[in-house]
C-alpha positions in Angstrom: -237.1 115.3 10.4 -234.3 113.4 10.4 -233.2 110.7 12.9 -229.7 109.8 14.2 -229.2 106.5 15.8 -226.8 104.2 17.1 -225.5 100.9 16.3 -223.0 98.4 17.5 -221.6 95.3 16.3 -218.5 93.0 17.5 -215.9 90.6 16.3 -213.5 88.7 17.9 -210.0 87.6 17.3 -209.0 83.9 16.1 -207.6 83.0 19.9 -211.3 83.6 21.3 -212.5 80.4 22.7 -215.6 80.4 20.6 -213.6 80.8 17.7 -210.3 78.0 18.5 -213.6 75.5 18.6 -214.8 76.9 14.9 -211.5 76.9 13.6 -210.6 73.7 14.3 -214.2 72.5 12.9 -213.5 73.5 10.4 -209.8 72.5 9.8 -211.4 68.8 10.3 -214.0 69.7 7.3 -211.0 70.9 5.0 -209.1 67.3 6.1 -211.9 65.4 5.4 -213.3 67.0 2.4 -209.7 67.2 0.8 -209.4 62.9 1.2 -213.1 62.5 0.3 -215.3 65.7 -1.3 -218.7 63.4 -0.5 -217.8 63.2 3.5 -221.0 63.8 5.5 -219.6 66.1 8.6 -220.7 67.6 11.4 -217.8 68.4 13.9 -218.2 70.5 17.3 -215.2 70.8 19.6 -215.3 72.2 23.5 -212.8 73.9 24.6 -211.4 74.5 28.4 -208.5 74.6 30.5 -205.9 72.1 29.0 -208.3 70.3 27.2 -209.9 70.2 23.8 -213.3 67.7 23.0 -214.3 66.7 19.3 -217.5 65.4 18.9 -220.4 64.9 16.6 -221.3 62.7 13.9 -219.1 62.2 11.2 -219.3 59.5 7.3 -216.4 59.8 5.6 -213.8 57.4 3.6 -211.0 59.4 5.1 -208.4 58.9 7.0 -207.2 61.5 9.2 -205.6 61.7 12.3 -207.8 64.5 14.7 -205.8 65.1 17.5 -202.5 66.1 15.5 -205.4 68.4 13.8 -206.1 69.9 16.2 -202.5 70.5 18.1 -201.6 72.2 14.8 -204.1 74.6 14.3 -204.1 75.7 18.1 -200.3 76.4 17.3 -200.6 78.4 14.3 -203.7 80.3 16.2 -200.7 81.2 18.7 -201.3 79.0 21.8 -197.6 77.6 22.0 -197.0 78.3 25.7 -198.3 76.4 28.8 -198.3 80.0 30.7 -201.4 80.8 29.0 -203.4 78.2 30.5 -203.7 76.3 27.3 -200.6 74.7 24.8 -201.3 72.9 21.6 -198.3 70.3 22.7 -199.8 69.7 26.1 -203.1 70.2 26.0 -205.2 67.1 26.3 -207.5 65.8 23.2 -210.5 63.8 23.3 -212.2 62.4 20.4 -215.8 61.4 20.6 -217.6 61.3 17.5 -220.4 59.0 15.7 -221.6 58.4 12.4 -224.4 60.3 10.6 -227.7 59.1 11.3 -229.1 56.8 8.7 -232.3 58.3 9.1 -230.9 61.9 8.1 -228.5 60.3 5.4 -231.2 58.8 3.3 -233.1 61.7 3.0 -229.8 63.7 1.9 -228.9 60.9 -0.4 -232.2 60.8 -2.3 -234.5 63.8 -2.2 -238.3 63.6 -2.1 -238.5 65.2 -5.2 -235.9 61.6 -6.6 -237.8 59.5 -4.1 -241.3 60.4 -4.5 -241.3 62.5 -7.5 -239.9 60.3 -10.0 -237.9 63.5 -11.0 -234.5 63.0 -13.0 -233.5 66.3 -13.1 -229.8 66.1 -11.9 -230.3 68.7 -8.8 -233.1 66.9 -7.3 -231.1 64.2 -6.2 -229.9 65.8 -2.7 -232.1 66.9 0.3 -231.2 69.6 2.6 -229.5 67.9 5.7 -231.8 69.5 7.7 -234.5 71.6 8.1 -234.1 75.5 9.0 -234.4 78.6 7.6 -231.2 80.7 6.6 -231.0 84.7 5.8 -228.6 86.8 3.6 -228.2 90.5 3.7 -226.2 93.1 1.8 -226.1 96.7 1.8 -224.1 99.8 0.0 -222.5 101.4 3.1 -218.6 99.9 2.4 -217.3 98.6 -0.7 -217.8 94.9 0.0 -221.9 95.4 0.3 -221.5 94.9 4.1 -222.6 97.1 7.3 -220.2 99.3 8.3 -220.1 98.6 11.9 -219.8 94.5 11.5 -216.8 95.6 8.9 -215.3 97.5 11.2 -215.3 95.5 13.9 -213.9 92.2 11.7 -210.9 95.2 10.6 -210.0 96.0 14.1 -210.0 91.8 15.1 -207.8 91.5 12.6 -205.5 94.3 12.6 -205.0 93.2 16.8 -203.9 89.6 15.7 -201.6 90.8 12.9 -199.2 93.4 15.0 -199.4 90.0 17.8 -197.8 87.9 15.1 -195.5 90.4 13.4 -194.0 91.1 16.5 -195.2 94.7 16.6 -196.8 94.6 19.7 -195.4 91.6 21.0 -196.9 91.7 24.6 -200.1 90.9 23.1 -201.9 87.5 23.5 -204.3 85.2 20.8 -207.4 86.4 23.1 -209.5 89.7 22.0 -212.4 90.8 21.3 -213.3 94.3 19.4 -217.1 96.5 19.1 -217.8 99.3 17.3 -220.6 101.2 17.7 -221.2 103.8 14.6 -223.3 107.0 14.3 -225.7 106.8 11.2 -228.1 109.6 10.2 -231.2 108.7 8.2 -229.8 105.5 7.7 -226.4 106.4 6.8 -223.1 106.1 8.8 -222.0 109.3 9.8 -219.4 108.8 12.2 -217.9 106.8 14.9 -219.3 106.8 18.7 -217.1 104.7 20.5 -214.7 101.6 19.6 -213.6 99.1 21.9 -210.6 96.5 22.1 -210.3 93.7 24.4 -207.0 92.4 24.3 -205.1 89.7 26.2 -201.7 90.5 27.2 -198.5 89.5 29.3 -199.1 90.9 33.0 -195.8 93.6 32.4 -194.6 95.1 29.2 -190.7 95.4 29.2 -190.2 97.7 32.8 -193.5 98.6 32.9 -194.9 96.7 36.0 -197.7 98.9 37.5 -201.0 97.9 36.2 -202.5 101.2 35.5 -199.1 102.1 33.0 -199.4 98.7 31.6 -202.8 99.5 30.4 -202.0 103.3 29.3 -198.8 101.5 27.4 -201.5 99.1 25.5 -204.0 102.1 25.2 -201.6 104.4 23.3 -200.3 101.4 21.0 -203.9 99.8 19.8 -204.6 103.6 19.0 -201.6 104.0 16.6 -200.6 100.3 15.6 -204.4 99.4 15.7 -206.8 101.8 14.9 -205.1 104.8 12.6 -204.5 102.0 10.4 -207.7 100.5 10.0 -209.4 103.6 9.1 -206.3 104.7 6.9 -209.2 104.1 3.9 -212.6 105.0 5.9 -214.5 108.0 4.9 -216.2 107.7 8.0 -213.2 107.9 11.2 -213.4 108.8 14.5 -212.9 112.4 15.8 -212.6 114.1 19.0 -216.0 113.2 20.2 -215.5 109.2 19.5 -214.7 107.1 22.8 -212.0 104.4 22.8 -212.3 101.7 25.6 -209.4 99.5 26.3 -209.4 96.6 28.9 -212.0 98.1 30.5 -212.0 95.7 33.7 -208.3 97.0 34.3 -206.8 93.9 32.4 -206.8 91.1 30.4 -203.8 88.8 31.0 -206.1 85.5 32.1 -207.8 84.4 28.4 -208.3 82.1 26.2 -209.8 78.8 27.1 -208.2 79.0 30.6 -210.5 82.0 31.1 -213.8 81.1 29.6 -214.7 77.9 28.0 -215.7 77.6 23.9 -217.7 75.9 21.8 -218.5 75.7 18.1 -221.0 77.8 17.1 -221.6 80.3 19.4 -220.4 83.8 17.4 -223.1 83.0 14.7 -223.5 87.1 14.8 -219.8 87.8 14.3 -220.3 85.1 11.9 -222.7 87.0 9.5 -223.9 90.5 9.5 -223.1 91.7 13.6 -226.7 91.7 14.4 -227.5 94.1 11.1 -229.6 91.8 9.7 -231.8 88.8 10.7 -230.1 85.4 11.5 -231.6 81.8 11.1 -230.0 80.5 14.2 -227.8 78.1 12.4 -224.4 78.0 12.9 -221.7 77.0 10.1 -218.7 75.8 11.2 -217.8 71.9 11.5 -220.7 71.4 8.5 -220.1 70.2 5.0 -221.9 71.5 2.2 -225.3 69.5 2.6 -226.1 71.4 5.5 -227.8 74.1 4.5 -227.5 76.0 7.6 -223.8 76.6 5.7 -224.3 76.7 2.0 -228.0 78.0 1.9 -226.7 81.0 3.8 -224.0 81.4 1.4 -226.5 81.2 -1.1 -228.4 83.8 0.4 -225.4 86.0 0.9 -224.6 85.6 -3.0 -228.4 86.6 -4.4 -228.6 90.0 -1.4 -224.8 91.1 -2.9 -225.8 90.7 -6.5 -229.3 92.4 -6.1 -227.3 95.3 -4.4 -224.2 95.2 -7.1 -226.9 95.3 -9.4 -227.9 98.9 -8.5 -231.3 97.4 -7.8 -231.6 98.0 -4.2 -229.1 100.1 -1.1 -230.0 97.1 1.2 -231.5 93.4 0.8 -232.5 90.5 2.7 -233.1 86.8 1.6 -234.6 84.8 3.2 -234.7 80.6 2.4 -236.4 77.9 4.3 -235.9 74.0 4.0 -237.0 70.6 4.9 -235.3 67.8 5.8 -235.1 65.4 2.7 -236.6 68.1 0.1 -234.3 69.8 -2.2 -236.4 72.4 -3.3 -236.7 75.5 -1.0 -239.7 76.0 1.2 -239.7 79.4 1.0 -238.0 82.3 -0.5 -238.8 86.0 0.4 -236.8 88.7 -1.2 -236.9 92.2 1.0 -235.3 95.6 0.4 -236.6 97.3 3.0 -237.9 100.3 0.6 -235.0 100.4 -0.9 -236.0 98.5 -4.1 -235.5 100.1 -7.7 -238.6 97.6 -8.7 -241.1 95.7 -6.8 -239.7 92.7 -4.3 -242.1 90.6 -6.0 -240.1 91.7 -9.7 -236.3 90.9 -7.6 -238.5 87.5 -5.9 -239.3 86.6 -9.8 -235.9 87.7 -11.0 -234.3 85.3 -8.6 -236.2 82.3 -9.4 -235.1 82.4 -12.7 -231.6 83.2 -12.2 -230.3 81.1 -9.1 -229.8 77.9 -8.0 -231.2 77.5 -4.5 -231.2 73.2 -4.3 -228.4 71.9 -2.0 -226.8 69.9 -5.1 -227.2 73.2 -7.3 -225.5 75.3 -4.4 -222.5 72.8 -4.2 -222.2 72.4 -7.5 -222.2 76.5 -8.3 -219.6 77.0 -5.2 -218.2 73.9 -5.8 -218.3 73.6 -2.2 -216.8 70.0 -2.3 -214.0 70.5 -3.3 -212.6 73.7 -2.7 -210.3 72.6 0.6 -208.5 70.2 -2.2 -208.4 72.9 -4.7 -206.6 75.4 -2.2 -203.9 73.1 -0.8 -205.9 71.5 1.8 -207.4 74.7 3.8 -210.2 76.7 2.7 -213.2 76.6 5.3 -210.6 77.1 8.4 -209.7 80.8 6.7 -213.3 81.7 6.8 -214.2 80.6 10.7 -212.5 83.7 11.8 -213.1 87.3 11.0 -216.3 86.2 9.3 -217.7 84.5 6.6 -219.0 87.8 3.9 -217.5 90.3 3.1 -213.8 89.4 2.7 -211.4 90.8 0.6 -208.4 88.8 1.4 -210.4 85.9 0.1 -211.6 84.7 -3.2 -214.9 83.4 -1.9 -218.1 82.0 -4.9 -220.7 83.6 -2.7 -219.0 87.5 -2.6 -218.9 87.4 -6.6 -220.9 89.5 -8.5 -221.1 87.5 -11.7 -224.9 88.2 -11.8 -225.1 91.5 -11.1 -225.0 92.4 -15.0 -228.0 89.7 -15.7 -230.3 90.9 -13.2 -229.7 94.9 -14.2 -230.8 93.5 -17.5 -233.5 91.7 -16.3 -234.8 94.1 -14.2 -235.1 97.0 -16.9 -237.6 96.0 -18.7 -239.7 96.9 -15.6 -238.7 100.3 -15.2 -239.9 103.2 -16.9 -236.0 104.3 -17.8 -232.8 101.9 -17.6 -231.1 101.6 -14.2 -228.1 104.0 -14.2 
């Protein structure tokens, strides 16, 4: 019998609260990084009416100025007027930040496995920062191994911020938020239930003053300068029977920090997989590369994609685990949810041969150090909005599929026939 389900998953656009606070993380990582590559950083910024907060713990040899960083990404977000309630030129900064704990730093420094081990090899050398566990997932339901409704949802967020900035639909403000809930039959997307946009905007468009017209106005636009487009490429598009919500409260004109407060680190969903897949609770942004809440979940994203690339499974999750000081992982746990073309055991094997899971090894195979240098400056900023897999507008280590070919190799020799 066949079963047909549900499932939603949201994004939001880069003038969310949450998401000004992640941004401009991680535009201090990218400043910090790009002066000194071996800068220990973790950066969290508040955001509320008129006033922006960095904190956290910060080691660095640079010298950067964080209150002009921060003015100048809330500008090029799109917060350049004081009648939203918050203004990159007038908006107040406070900078509160300490050091990283020595305690922490020797363990990253010098791993057990250097300290305790006696072990040369050139890998060993750096702990995780912390302890955790961290979870990857891939699947073959869109084109960049990601779920379809997380995809969608990202396509949408970004789509609403593009026709803001172009000019298209210029009544629109840097606040949004966008859910798409998708129709999938034994396990496959099938169609589209219901979409929904949340988008501030200016209380009248042109003449339009009445409240209800405003919000029939921004209706009819989001579906045509909004929506057609995004599914322009989508085998799966919505029909008759699909649902589009717009402002449902009536409207949306009081946003951004003025209307809710942020913080860094609390869209860790819209981060990753939109609720697809399991999450370690980690958050990324504001984190250089020794945290492995970051780069172990890029890690993890990298091994799921090229398992599924490979043809060797429709879906997989990896899982890691860490502890503070240790550079070897705790655990690893390789599931494809009966998907599998061989034994997870076979793909748990495969992977210990063919990956680098150590902090160092995952920095040093991303070259996650250097990367905001390499790219003019900004590299981890671009990926705290619209999510941090799946992008094609981005040429990110952990969405290659340079292994894929290897592990189809590897993995024939345990099938009765090659993999196709």
């Amino acid at each position: 019998m066949s079963r047909r389900y549900l499932f939603t998953s949201e994004s939001v656009t880069e003038g969310h609260p949450d998401k000004i606070c992640d941004q401009i993380s991680d535009t201090i990582l990218d400043a910090l990084l790009s002066q000194d590559p071996h800068s220990r950083v973790a950066a969290e910024v508040v955001v509320n009416t008129g006033l922006v907060l960095i904190t956290g713990e910060i080691t660095t040899k640079a010298n950067v100025n964080y209150v002009n960083i921060a003015r100048k990404k809330i500008a090029e977000i799109g917060y350049t007027d004081a009648v939203n309630g918050f203004c990159s030129n007038s908006c107040s900064v406070l900078v509160a930040l300490d050091e990283q704990s020595p305690d922490i730093a020797q363990g990253v420094n010098t791993a057990q496995e250097t300290r305790e081990q006696s072990s040369d090899e050139q890998f060993d050398k750096i702990g995780a920062g912390d302890q955790g566990i961290m979870f990857g997932f891939a699947c073959n339901e869109t084109p960049e191994f990601m779920p379809l409704p997380i995809s969608l949802a990202h396509r949408i967020a970004r789509r609403l911020a593009a026709v803001r900035k172009t000019g298209d639909l210029a009544y629109l403000r840097p606040d949004g938020k966008t859910q798409v809930t998708v129709v999938y039959e034994d396990g496959r997307p099938v169609g589209i239930d219901t979409i929904l946009i949340s988008t501030q905007h200016t209380p009248t468009i042109g003449e339009i003053t009445d409240e209800a017209a405003v919000q029939e106005k921004i209706k009819q636009d989001l579906w045509s300068a909004v929506v057609e487009p995004v599914f322009g490429d989508i085998t799966v598009k919505p029909d008759a029977e699909t649902r589009l919500l717009v402002n449902p409260t009536g409207k949306f004109v009081v946003g951004g920090p003025q209307g809710d407060s942020g913080l860094t680190g609390r869209k860790i969903i819209v981060d990753t997989y939109g609720g697809y897949s399991r999450h370690g609770g980690g958050a990324f942004s504001g984190k250089d590369p020794t945290k492995v809440d970051r780069s172990a979940a890029y890690a993890c994203r990298y091994v799921a994609k090229n398992i599924v690339a490979a043809g060797l499974a429709e879906k997989c999750e990896v899982q890691l685990s860490y502890a503070i000081g240790v550079a070897r992982p705790v655990s690893i746990l390789v599931d494809t949810f009966g998907t599998g073309k061989v034994d997870d055991d076979v793909l748990l094997e495969l992977v210990k041969q063919h990956f680098e899971l150590r902090p160092a090894g995952i920095i040093h195979a991303f070259n996650l150090r250097n990367l905001p240098s390499e790219r003019g400056g900004r590299f981890y900023q671009d990926v705290a909005a619209y999510g941090h897999f799946g992008r094609t507008d981005l040429d990110l280590p952990w969405e290659r599929t340079d292994k894929a070919d290897t592990l189809k190799a590897a993995a024939s020799k345990y099938l009765s026939t090659a993999i196709a």
